[in-house]
PAZAPA-4460 file (N, C-alpha, C; in steps of 0.05 Angstrom, whole numbers, plus 32768, in hexadecimal, padded with zeros to 4 digits):
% residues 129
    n_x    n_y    n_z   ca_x   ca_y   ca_z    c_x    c_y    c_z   seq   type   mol
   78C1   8894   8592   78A8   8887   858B   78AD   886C   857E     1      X     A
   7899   8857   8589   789A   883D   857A   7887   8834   856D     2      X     A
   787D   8842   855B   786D   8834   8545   786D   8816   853D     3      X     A
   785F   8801   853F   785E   87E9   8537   784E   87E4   8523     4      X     A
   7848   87F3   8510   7830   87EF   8504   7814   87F7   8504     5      X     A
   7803   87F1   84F4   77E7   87FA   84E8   77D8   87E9   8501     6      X     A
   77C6   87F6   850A   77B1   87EC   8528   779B   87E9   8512     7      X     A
   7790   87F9   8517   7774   8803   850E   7767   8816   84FB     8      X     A
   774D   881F   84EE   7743   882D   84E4   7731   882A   84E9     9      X     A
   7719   8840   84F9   7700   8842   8501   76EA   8853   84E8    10      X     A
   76DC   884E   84E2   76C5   885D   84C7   76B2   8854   84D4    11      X     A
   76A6   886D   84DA   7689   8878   84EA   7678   886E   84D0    12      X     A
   7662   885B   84DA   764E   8856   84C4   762D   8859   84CD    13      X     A
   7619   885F   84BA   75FA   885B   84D2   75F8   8841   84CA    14      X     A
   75F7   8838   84B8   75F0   8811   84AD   75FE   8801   84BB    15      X     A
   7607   8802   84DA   7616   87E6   84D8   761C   87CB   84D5    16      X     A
   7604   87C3   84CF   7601   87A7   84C8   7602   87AD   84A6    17      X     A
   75FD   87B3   849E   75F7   87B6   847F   761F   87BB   846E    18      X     A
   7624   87CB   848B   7644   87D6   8475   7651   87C4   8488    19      X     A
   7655   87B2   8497   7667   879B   84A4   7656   8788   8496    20      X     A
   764B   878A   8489   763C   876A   8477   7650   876D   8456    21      X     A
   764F   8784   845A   7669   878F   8439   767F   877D   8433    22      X     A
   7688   878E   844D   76A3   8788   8455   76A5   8764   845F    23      X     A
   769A   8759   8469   768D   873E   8472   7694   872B   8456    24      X     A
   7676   8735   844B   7670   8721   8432   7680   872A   8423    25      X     A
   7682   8740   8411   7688   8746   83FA   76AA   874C   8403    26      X     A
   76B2   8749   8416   76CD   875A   8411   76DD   8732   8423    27      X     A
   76D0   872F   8435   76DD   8714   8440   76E9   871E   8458    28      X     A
   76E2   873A   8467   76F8   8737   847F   76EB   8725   8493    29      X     A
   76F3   871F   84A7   76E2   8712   84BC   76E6   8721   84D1    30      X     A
   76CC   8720   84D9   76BF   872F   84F6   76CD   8722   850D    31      X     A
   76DC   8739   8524   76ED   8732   8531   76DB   8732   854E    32      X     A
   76CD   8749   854F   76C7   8754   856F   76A9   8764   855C    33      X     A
   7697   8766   8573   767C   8777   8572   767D   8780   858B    34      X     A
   767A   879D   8593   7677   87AD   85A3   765A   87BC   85A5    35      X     A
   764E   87BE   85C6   7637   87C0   85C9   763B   87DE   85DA    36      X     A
   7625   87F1   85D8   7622   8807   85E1   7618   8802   85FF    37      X     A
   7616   8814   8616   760A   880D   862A   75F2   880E   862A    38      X     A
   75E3   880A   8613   75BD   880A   860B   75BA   87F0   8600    39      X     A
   75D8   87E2   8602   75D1   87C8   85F3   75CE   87D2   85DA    40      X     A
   75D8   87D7   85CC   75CF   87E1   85A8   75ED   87D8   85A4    41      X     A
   75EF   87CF   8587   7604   87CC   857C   761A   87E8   8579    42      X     A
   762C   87EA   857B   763E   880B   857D   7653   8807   8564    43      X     A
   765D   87E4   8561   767A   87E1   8552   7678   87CC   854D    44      X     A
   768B   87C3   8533   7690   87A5   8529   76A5   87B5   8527    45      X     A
   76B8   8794   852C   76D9   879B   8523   76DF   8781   850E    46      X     A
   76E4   878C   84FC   76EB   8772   84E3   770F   8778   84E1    47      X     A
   7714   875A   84DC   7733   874E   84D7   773C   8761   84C0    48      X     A
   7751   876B   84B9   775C   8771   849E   7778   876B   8498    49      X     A
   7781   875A   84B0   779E   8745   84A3   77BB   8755   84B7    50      X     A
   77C9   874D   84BB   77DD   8750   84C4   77DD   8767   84E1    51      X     A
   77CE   8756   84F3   77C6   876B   8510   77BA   877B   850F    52      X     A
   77AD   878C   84F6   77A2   8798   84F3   777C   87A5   84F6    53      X     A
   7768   87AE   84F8   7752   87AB   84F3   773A   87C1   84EE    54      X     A
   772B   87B9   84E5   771D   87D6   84DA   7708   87D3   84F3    55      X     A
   7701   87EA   84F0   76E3   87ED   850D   76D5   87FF   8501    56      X     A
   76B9   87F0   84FD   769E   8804   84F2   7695   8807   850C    57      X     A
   768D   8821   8510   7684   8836   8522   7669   883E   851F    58      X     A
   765E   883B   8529   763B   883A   851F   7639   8858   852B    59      X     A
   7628   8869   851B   7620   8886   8523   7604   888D   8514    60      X     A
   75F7   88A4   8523   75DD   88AC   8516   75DC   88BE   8505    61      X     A
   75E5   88C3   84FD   75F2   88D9   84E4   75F0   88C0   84D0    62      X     A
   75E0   88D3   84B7   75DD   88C1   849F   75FB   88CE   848C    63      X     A
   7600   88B9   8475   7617   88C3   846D   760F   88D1   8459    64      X     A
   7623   88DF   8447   761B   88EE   8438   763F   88EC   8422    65      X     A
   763E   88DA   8411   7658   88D8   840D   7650   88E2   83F3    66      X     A
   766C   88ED   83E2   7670   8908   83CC   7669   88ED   83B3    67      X     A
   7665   88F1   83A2   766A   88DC   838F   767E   88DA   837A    68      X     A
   7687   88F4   837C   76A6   88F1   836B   76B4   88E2   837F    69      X     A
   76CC   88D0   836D   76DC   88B9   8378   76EF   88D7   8386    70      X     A
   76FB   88EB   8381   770E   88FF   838B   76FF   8913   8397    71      X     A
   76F2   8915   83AB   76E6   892F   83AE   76F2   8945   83C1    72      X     A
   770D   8944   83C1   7725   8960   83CA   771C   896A   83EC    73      X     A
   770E   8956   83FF   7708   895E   8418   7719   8950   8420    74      X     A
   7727   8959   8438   773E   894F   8446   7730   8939   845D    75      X     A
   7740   8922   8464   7736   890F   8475   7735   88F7   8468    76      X     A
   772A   88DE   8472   7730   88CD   846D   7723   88C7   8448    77      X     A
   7739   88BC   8440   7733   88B8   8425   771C   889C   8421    78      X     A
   7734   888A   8424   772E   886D   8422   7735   8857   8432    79      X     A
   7734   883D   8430   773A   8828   843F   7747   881F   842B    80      X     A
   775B   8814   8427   7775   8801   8410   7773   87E9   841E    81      X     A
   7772   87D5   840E   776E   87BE   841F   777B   87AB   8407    82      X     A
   7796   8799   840A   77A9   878C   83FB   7799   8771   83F6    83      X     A
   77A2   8772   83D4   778D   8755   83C7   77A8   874C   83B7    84      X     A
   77AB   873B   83B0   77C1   8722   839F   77BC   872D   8381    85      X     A
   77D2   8735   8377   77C5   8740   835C   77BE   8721   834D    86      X     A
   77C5   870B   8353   77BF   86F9   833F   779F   86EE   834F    87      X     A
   778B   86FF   835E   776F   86FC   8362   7766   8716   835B    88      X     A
   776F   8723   834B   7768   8747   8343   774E   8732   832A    89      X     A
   7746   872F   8313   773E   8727   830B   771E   8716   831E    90      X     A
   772B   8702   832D   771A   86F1   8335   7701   8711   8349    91      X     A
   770E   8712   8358   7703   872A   836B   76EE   8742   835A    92      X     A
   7704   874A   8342   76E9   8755   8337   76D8   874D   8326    93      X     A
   76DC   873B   8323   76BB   8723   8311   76A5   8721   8337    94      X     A
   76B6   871E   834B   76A8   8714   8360   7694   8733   8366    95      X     A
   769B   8749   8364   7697   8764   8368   7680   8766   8351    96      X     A
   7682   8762   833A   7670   8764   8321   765C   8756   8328    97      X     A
   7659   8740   8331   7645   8725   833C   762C   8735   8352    98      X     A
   763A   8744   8367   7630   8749   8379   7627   876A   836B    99      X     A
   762D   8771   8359   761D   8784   8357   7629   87A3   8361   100      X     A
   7642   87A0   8361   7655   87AF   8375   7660   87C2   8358   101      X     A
   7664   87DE   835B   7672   87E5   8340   7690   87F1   834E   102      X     A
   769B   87ED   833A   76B9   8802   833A   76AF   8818   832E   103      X     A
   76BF   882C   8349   76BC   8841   8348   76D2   884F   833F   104      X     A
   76EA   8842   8337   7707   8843   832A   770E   882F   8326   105      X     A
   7729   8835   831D   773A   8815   831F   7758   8820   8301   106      X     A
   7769   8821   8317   7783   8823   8308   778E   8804   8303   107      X     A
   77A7   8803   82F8   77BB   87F3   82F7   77C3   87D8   8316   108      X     A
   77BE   87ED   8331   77C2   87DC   833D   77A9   87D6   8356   109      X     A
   7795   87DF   8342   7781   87EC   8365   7769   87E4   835E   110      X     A
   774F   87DC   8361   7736   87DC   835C   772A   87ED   837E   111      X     A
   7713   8802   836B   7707   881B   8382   76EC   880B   8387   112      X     A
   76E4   880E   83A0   76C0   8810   8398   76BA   8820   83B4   113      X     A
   76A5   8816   83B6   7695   8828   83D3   7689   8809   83DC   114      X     A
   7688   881C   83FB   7682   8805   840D   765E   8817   840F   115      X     A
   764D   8802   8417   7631   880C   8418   762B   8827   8424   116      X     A
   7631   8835   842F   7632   8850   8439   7648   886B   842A   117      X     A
   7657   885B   8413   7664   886F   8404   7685   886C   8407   118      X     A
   7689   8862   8419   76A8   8868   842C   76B2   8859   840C   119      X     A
   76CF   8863   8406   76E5   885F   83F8   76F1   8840   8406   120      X     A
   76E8   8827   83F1   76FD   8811   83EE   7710   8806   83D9   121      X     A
   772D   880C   83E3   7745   8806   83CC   7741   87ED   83D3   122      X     A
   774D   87D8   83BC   774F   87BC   83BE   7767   87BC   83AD   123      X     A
   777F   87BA   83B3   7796   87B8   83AE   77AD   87A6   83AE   124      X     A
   77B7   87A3   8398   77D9   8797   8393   77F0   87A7   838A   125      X     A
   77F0   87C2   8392   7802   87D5   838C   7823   87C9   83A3   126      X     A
   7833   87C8   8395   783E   87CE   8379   783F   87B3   836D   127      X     A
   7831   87A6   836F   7837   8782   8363   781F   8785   8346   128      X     A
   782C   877F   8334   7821   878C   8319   7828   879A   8308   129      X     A
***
């Protein structure tokens, strides 16, 4: 097997304009590709996340229903980790406070929050720190 690296991560959302506006505005990735259903309805946004990589919101009709403990011991996808410069760890979360966004954790090398539908976002400089 030849593994080359991280492709993708797909997170089924019902908001898609609302949780690719998150990730958009408040997080900075940029919108790569929009994918259309054969009803013409929006189906997918694929946003940039750096090094070949990219996330894909998945639009579905199922409302979410996310746990509100930061650990809630169900197996499956936890979170999205997404690498920040620890010398903008500071700036990033004054920018997060601004918008009204809370931490939902935050260790030594990590700031937690939720993306508008609940999903787990790490914003990270582990191990630099």
């Amino acid at each position: 097997m030849n593994l080359q690296g991280f492709h993708h991560l797909a997170i089924q959302v019902k908001a898609l304009e609302d949780v690719a506006g998150f990730y958009r505005e408040v997080l900075g990735l940029r919108e790569i590709e929009r994918h259309h259903a054969d009803d013409g309805g929006l189906r997918s946004i694929w946003l940039d996340v750096g090094g070949g990589g990219f996330l894909a919101l998945e639009r579905v009709e199922t409302a979410p229903s996310p746990d509100p403990a930061f650990r809630d011991g169900r197996p499956g996808l936890f979170m999205v980790a997404l690498r920040i410069p620890r010398a903008d760890r500071a700036r990033i979360r004054a920018q997060l406070d601004r918008r009204g966004i809370p931490l939902v954790h935050e260790t030594r090398w990590t700031l937690y929050v939720r993306d508008p539908e609940g999903n787990r976002v790490a914003l990270s400089h582990h191990p630099d720190g």
